[in-house]
C-alpha positions as CSV (number, residue, x, y, z in Angstrom):
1,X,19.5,-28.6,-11.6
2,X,20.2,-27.6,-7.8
3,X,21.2,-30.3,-5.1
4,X,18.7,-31.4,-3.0
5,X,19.4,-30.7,1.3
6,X,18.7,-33.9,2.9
7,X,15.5,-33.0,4.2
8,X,14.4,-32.0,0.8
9,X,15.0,-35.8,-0.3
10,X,13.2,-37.0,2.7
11,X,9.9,-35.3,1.6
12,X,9.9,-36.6,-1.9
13,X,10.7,-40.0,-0.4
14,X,7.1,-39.4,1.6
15,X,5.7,-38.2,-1.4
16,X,6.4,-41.3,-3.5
17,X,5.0,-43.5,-0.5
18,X,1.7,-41.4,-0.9
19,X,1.4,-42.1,-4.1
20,X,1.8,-46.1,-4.1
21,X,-0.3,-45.8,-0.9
22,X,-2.9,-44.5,-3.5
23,X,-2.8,-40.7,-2.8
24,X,-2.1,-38.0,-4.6
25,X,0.8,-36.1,-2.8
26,X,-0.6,-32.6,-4.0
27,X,-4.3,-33.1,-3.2
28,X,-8.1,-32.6,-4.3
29,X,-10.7,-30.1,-3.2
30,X,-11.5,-30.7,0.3
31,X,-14.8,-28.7,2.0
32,X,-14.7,-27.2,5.0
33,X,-16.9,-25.9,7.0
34,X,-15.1,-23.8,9.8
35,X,-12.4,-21.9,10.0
36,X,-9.8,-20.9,13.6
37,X,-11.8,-17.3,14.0
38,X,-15.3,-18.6,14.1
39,X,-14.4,-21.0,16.3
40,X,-12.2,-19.3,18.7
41,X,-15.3,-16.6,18.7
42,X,-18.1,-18.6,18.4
43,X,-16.9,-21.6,21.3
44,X,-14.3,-19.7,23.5
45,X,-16.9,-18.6,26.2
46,X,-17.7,-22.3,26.7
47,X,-16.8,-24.9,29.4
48,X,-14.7,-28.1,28.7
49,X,-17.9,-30.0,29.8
50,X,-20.6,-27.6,28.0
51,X,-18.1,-28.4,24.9
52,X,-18.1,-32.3,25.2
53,X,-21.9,-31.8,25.8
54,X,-22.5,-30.2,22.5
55,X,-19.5,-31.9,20.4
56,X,-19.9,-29.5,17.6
57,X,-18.5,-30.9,14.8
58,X,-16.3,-29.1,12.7
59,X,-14.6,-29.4,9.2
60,X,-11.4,-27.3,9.1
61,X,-8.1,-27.5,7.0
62,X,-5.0,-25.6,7.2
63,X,-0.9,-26.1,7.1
64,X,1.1,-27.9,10.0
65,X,2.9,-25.5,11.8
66,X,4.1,-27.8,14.6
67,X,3.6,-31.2,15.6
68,X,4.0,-33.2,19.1
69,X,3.3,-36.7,19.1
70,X,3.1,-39.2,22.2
71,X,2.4,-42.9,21.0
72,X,-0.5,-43.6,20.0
73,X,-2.0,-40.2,20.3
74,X,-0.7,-36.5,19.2
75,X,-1.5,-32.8,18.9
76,X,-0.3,-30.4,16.5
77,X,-1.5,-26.8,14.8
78,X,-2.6,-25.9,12.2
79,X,-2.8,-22.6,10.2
80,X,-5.3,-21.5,8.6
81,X,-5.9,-17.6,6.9
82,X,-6.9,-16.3,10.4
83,X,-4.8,-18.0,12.8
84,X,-3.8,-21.3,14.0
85,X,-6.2,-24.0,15.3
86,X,-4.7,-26.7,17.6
87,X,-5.5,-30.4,16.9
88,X,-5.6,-33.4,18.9
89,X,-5.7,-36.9,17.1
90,X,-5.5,-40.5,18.3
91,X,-5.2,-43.9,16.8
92,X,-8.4,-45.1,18.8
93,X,-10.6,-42.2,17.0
94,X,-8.7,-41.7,13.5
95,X,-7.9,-45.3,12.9
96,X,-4.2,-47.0,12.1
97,X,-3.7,-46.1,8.3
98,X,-4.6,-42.7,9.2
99,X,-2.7,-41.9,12.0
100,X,0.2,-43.6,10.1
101,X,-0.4,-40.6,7.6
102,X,-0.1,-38.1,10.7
103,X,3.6,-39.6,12.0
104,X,4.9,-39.3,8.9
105,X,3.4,-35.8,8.3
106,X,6.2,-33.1,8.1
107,X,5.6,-29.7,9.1
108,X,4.7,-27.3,6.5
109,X,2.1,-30.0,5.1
110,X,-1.7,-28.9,4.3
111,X,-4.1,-31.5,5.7
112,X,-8.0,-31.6,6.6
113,X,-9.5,-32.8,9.7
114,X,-12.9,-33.3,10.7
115,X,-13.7,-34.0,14.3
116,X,-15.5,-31.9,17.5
117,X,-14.7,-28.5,19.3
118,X,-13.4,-29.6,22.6
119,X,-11.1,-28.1,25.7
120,X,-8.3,-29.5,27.1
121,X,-7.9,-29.7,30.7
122,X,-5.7,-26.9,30.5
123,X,-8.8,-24.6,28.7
124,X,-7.0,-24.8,25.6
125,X,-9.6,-24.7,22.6
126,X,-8.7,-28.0,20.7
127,X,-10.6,-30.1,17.7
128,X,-10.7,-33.7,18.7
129,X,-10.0,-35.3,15.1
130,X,-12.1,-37.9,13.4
131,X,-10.5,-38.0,10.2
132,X,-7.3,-37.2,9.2
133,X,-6.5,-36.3,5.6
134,X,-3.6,-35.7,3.8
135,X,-3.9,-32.7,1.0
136,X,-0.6,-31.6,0.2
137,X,3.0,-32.7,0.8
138,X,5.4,-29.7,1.0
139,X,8.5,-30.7,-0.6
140,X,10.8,-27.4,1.2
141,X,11.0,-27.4,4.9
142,X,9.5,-24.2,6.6
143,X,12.3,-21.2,8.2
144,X,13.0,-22.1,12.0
145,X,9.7,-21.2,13.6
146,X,11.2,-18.8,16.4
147,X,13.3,-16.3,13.6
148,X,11.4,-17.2,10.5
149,X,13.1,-15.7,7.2
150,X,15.9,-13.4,8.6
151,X,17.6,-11.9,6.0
152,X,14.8,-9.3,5.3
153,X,15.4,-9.0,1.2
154,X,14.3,-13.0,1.0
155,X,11.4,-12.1,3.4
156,X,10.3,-9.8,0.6
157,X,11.3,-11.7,-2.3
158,X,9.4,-15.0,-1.0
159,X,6.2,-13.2,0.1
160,X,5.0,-16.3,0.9
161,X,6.8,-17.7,3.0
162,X,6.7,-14.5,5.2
163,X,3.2,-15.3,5.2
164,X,3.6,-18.4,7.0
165,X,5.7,-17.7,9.4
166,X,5.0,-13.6,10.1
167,X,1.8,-12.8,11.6
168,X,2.3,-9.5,11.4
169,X,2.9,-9.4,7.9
170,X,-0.2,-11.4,7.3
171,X,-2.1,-9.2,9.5
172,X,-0.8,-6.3,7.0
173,X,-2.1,-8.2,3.9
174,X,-4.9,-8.6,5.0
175,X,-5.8,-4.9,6.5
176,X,-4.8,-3.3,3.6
177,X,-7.5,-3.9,1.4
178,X,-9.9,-3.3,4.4
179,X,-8.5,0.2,4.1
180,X,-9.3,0.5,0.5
181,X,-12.5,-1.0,0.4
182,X,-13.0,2.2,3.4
183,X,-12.3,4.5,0.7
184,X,-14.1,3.0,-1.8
185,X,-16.9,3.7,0.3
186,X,-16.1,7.2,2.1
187,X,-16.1,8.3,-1.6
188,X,-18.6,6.5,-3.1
189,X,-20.9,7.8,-0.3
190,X,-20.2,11.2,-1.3
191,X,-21.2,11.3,-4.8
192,X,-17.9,10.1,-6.4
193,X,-17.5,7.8,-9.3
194,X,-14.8,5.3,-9.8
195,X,-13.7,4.7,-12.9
196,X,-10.4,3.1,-14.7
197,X,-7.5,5.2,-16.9
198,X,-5.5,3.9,-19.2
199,X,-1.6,3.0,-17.8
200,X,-0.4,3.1,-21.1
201,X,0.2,6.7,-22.7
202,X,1.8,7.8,-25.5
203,X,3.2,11.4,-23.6
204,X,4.8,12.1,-20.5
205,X,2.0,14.2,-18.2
206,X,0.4,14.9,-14.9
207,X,3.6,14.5,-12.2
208,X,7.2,15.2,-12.2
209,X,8.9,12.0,-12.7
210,X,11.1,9.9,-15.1
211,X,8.6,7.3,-16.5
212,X,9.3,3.7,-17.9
213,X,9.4,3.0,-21.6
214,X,7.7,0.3,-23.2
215,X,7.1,-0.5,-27.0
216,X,4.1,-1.2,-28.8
217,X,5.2,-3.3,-31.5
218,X,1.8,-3.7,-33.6
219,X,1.9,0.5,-34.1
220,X,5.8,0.4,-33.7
221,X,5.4,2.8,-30.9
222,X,7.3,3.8,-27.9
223,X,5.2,4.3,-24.9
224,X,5.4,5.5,-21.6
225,X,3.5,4.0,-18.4
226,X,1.4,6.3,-16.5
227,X,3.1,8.1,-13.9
228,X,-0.4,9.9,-12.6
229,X,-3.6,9.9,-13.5
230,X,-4.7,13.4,-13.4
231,X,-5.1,14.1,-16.9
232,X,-7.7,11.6,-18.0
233,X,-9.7,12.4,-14.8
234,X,-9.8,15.6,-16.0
235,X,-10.7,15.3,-19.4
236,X,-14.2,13.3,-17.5
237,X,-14.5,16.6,-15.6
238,X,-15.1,18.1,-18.9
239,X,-17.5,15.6,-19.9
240,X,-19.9,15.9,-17.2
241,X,-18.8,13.3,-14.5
242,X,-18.5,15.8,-12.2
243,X,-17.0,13.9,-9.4
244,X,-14.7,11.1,-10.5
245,X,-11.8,8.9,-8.4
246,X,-9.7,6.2,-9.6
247,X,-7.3,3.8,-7.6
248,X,-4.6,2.2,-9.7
249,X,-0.6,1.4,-10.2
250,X,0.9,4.3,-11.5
251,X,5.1,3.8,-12.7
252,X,8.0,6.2,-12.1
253,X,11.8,5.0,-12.6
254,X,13.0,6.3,-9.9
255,X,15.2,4.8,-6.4
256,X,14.3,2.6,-3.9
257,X,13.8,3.2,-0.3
258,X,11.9,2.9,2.3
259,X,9.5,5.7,1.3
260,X,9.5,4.8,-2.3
261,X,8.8,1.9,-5.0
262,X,8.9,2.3,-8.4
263,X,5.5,0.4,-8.9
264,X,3.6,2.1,-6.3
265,X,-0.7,2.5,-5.9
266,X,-2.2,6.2,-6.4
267,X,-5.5,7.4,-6.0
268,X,-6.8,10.7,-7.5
269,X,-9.9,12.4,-7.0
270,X,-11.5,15.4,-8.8
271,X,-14.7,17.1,-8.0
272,X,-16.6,20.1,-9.9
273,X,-17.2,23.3,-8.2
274,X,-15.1,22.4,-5.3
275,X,-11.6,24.0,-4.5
276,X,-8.5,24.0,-2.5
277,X,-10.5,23.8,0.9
278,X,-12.8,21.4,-0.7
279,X,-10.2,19.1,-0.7
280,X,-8.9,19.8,2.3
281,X,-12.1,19.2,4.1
282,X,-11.9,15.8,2.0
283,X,-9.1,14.7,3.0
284,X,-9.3,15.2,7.0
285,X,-12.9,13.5,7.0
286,X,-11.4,10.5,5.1
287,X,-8.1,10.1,7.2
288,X,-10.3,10.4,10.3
289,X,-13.0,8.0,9.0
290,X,-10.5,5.1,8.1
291,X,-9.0,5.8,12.0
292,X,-12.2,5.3,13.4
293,X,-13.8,2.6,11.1
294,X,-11.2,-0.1,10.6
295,X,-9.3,0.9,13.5
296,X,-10.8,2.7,16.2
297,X,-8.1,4.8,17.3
298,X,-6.7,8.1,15.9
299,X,-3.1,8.4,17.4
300,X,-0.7,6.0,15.5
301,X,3.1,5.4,16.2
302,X,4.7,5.7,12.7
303,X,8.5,6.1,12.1
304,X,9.3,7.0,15.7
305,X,6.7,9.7,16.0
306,X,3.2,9.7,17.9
307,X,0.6,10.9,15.3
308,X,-3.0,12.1,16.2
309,X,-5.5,12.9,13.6
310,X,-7.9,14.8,15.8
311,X,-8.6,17.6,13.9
312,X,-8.6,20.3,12.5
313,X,-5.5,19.7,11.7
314,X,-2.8,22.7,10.9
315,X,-2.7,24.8,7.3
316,X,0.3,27.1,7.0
317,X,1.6,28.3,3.6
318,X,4.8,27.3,2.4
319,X,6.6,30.6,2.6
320,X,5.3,31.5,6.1
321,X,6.5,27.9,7.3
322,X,10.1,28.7,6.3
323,X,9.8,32.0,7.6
324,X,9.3,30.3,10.9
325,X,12.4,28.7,10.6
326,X,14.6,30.6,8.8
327,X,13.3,34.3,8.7
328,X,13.3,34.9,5.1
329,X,10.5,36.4,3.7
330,X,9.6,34.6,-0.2
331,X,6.5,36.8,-0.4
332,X,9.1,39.9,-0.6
333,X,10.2,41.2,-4.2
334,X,13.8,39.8,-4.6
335,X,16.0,39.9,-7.7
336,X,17.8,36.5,-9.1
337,X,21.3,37.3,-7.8
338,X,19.4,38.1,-4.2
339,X,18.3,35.0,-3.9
340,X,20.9,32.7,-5.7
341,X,23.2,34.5,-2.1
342,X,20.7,33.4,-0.1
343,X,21.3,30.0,-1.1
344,X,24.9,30.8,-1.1
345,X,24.7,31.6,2.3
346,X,22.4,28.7,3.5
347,X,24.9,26.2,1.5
348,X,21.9,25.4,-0.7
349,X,23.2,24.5,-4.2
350,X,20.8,25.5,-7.4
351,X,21.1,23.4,-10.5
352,X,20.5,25.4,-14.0
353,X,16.6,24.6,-14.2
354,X,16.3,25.9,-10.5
355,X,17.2,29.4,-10.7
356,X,13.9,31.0,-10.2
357,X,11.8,32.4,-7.3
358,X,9.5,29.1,-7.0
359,X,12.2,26.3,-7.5
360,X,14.4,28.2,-4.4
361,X,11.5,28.6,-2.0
362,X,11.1,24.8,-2.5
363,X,14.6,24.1,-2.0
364,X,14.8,26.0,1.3
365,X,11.5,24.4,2.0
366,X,13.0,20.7,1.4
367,X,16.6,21.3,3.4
368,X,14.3,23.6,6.7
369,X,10.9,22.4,7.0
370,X,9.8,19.1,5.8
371,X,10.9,16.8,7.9
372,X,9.3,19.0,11.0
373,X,5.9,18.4,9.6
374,X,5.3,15.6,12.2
375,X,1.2,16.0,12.9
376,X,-0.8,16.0,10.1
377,X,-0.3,19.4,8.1
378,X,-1.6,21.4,5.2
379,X,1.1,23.2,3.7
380,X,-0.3,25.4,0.8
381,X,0.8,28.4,-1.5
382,X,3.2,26.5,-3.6
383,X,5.1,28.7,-6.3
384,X,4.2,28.4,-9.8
385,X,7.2,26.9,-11.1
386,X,6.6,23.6,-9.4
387,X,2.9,23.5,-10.3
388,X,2.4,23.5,-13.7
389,X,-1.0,22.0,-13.6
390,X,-2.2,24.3,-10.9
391,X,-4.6,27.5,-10.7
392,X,-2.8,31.1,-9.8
393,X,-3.5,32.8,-6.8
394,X,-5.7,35.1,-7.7
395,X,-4.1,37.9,-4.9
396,X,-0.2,37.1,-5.8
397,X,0.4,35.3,-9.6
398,X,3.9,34.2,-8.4
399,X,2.1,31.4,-6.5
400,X,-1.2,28.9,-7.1
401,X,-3.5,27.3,-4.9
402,X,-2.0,24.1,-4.4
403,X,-1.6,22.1,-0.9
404,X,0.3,19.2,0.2
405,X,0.0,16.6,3.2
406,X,2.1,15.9,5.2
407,X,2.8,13.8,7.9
408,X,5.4,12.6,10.1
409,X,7.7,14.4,8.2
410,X,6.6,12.8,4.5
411,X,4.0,13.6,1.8
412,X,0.7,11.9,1.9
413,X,-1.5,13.9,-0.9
414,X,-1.1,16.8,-3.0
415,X,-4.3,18.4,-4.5
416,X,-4.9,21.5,-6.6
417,X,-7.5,24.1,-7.5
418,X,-7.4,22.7,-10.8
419,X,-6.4,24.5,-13.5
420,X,-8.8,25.4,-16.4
421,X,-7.9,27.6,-18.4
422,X,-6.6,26.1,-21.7
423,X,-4.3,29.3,-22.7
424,X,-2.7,29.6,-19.1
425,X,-2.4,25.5,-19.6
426,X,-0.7,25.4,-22.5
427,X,2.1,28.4,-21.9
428,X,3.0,25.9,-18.8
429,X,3.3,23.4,-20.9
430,X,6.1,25.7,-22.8
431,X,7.5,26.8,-19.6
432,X,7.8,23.1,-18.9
433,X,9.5,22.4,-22.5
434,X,11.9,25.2,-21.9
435,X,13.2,24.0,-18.2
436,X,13.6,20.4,-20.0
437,X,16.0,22.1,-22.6
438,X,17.9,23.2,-19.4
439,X,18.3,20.0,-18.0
440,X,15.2,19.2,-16.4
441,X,14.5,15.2,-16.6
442,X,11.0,15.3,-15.3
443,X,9.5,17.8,-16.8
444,X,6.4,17.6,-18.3
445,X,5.1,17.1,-22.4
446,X,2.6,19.0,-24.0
447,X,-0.6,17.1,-24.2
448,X,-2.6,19.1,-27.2
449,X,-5.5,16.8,-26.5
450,X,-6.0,18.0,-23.1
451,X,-6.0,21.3,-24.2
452,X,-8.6,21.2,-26.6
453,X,-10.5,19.2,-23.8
454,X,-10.2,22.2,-21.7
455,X,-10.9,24.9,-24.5
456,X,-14.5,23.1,-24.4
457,X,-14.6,24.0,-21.0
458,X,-14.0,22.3,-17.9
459,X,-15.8,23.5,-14.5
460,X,-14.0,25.0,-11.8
461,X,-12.7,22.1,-9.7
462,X,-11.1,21.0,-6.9
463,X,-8.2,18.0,-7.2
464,X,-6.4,15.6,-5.4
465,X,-3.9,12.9,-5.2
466,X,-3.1,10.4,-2.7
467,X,-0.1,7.8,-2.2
468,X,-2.1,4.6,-0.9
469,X,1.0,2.7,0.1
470,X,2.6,5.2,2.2
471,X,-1.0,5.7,3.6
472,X,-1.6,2.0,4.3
473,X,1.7,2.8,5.8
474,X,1.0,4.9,8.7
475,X,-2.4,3.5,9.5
476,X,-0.3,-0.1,10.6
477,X,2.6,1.2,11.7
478,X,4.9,-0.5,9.4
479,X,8.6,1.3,8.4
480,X,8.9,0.5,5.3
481,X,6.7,0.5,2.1
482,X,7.8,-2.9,1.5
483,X,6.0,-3.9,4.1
484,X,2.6,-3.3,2.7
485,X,2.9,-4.3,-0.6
486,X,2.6,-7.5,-1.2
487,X,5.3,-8.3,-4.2
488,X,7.7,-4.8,-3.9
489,X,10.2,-4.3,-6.9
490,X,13.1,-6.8,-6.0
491,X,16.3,-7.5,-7.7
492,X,16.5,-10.7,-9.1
493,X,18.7,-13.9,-7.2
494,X,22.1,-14.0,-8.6
């Protein structure tokens, strides 16, 4: 058992005196009937007079942030899930065992008050208690107000404390799902259907990533958890859904960093008869609808960079974008030794499973390009090699019709004319067999099921992929992907 600090003792002390003054230290349901947002908007406008004219009584509850008491009469605030409220509370209105409750009140306590909207002569929006009462003792003393939690791993490790005492991160939490419920509806409007996938799989498909292993121990069988969700969304494309989207927790076991968490959310879209461009369009209407819906701005400053999302934003293939930089041509014939010197040259070095044409153009691409990508681009024409999933290009079968997003410098979404034909499907499924043989960790399985799902047919479609945390990301600002999710991977406390 730990060792209590001395302010730790103090509050269980206080919470043994509520309890043989009758009260239960951890509380009861309490109803209230206000909250600090509708009051600050609904009662702002008014005079301290007009206020004490109307005494608009008010129910409200929340957790003692601070606390300044004067004799027989006090003020402290309170904070609720919008903000903080401040209170002011005297012996004359609240009564002797009451106010007793209030001086030995700690901060970091939940409490309720009842009493009437009124202005201190100062114009400070203030509720004049009535009744005080005690809901729950906390038994932990709160960070120092002014610095909160500073080492920033227990920020994230004790969520909830950063809760308290950051309203920024708050403010985060709380936006976040205001974004996805944007989606939800951008989509929705447009004819999509959301449905659910399952996370656990018995093969390795749909991304290029080491996965997590699990075991299910009533079949005895290992099991993987999802790292995309492309190939059940797919397989609905085949049965007639036409236009489907799903938003879930997809798995890979891969580093941290601020970019990247191992548990991250994905959302993936796939819609019949569309294509590349389809998805395209998609994407810059829902960027640009989430800018001017829940925020009403389009230029954001993410990761030191000023983004706008005025369109139309830029497309540029990926082998004219290096040739921008570097002056190699990809789309010229080359043989392997040509370009294993040009990597020579470049000090590029090429592992066993990249020594082709498309693994190359994506290494140059990685070391010359990405990280110039700074307003919102669509970088398309990916080689074959790294898209196994992925239509040809019907004017040059060394590349496929493939795009990805990015922004600031980093990938938002990666979307396909989707693949479906089952013979093409399944000799990239071998390809991907055979570079896993030469060492590659990540490459895909061969998933027989989804190939006699596509031998029935599957309309041309358009596809898509999105990384809602690193999009949540850029739309408030915040550095880190830790930032907005709410419980990020942490190593445990030693």
């Amino acid at each position: 058992m730990r060792e209590f600090s001395e302010q730790e003792l103090v509050r269980r002390e206080k919470a043994e005196n509520l309890r043989k003054l009758g009260l239960d230290p951890f509380g009861h349901r309490f109803d209230v009937t206000s909250n600090s947002k509708d009051i600050k908007e609904n009662y702002e406008q008014f005079t301290k007079e007009e206020l004490e004219e109307k005494k608009m009584e008010v129910i409200v509850a929340g957790r003692i942030m601070n606390k300044r008491r004067s004799g027989k009469a006090g003020f402290m605030d309170i904070q609720d899930k919008f903000g903080n409220m401040q209170i002011y509370i005297s012996i004359n209105d609240v009564g002797e065992d009451e106010y007793e409750l209030y001086k030995s009140c700690d901060i970091g306590d939940i409490i309720g008050i009842n009493g009437w909207i009124c202005k201190t002569n100062t114009g400070a929006l203030t509720i004049h208690a009535t009744k005080y009462t005690h809901l729950v003792k906390s038994l932990r003393p709160l960070p120092e107000k002014f610095h909160g939690l500073t080492d920033i791993e227990e920020r994230y490790r004790r969520r909830y404390v950063d809760l308290i005492m950051n309203e920024e991160a708050k403010k985060i939490a709380f936006t976040r799902p205001r974004i996805i419920r944007c989606i939800q509806n951008f989509m929705d409007k447009r004819g999509f259907t959301e449905v659910e996938t399952p996370i656990l799989t018995t093969l390795l498909t749909g991304a290029s990533a080491r996965p997590f292993v699990t075991h299910h121990n009533t079949q005895d069988l290992d099991m993987y958890l999802r790292i995309a969700l492309e190939l059940p969304l797919k397989r609905l494309l085949v049965g007639g859904m036409e236009a489907v989207y799903e938003i879930g927790r997809t798995f890979r076991n891969e580093g941290m960093d601020p970019k990247h968490n191992p548990e991250f959310t994905l959302m993936e879209a796939y819609l019949a008869y569309s294509d590349l461009e389809g998805m395209m369009n998609l994407t810059e209407e829902m960027f640009q609808t989430i800018a001017k819906e829940v925020f009403g701005k389009m230029i954001y400053n993410w990761c030191g960079n000023e983004i706008n999302l005025e369109g139309p934003w830029k497309r540029i293939s990926m082998t004219d974008a290096i040739k921008e930089v570097t002056g190699i041509d990809f789309t010229k014939e080359m043989t392997l030794d040509e370009l294993l010197e040009l990597c020579k040259e470049h000090h590029i070095t090429v592992e066993e499973h990249q020594k082709s044409l498309g693994h190359i153009i994506n290494l140059f691409f990685e070391k010359y390009v990405e990280e110039t990508l700074i307003n919102p681009t669509f970088l398309y024409g990916h080689p074959i090699e790294i898209s196994p999933l992925t239509k040809k290009n019907p004017q040059d079968g060394r590349f496929v019709d493939r795009f990805e997003l990015f922004i600031g410098g980093k990938e938002f979404a990666n979307a396909y004319t989707e693949l479906n034909d089952p013979i093409d499907q399944l000799e990239r499924f071998e390809n991907q067999l055979k570079e896993r043989d030469l060492g590659n960790d990540e490459a895909n399985d061969i998933d027989m099921d989804f190939i006699e799902a596509l031998e029935y047919g599957m309309p041309p479609a358009g596809g898509i992929g999105y990384g809602i945390d690193r999009l949540v990301m850029l739309f408030t600002e915040s550095d880190s992907i830790r930032d907005v999710i709410l419980f990020p991977t942490m190593k445990p406390r030693d």
